[in-house]
N, C-alpha and C positions, 0 to 999 in steps of 0.2 A: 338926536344929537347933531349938532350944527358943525360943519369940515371947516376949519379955520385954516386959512394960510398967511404967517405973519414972520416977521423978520426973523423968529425964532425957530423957525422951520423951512426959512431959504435952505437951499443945499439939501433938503430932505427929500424924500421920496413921494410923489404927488397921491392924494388919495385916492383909491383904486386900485391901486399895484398890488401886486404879490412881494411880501418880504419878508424875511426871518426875523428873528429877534434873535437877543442875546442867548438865550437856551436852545436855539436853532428850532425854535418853532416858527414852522411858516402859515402864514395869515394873507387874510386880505387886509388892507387898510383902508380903515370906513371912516378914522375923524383926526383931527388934532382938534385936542380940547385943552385946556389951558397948560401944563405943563406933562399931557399926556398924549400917546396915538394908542389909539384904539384898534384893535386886530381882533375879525375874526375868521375861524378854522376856513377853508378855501370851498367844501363842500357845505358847509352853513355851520349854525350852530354859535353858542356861548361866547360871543365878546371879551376881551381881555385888555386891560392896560399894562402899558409899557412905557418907559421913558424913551422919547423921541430918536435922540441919538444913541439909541441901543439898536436899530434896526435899519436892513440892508435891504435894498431889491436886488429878487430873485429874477438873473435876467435869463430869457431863454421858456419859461417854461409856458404849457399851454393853457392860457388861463381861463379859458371855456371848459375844459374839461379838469383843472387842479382841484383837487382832493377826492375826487371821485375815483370808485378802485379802476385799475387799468390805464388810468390817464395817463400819457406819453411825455416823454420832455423831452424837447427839440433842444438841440446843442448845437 
């Protein structure tokens, strides 16, 4: 899947980050693809799409250890 960054996704969140989406599921962000970001769960697993500007970065938390049980979040 190819990470696009285009005028439609200035102001968004860069791929890589950690971010919620609208149902407060948090993901990693692995692509913008045409009118979609793609999020997956932070310890691996099953990709999902979302529409772009439904989703925030999560700031603060530890994204080497996010999703893994025990993982800490720094505040």
């Amino acid at each position: 899947m190819k990470s696009m960054k285009s005028p439609e996704t200035d102001g968004l969140p860069e791929v890589g980050a950690l971010v919620r989406d609208a149902s407060g599921r948090i993901g990693r962000l692995m692509a913008y693809t045409r009118a979609r970001a793609w999020l997956r769960p932070p310890g691996g697993g099953r990709e999902w799409d979302v529409e772009p500007d439904t989703i925030t970065e999560v700031p603060g938390w530890d994204t080497t250890g996010a999703g893994r049980e025990g993982a800490v979040q720094d505040r």
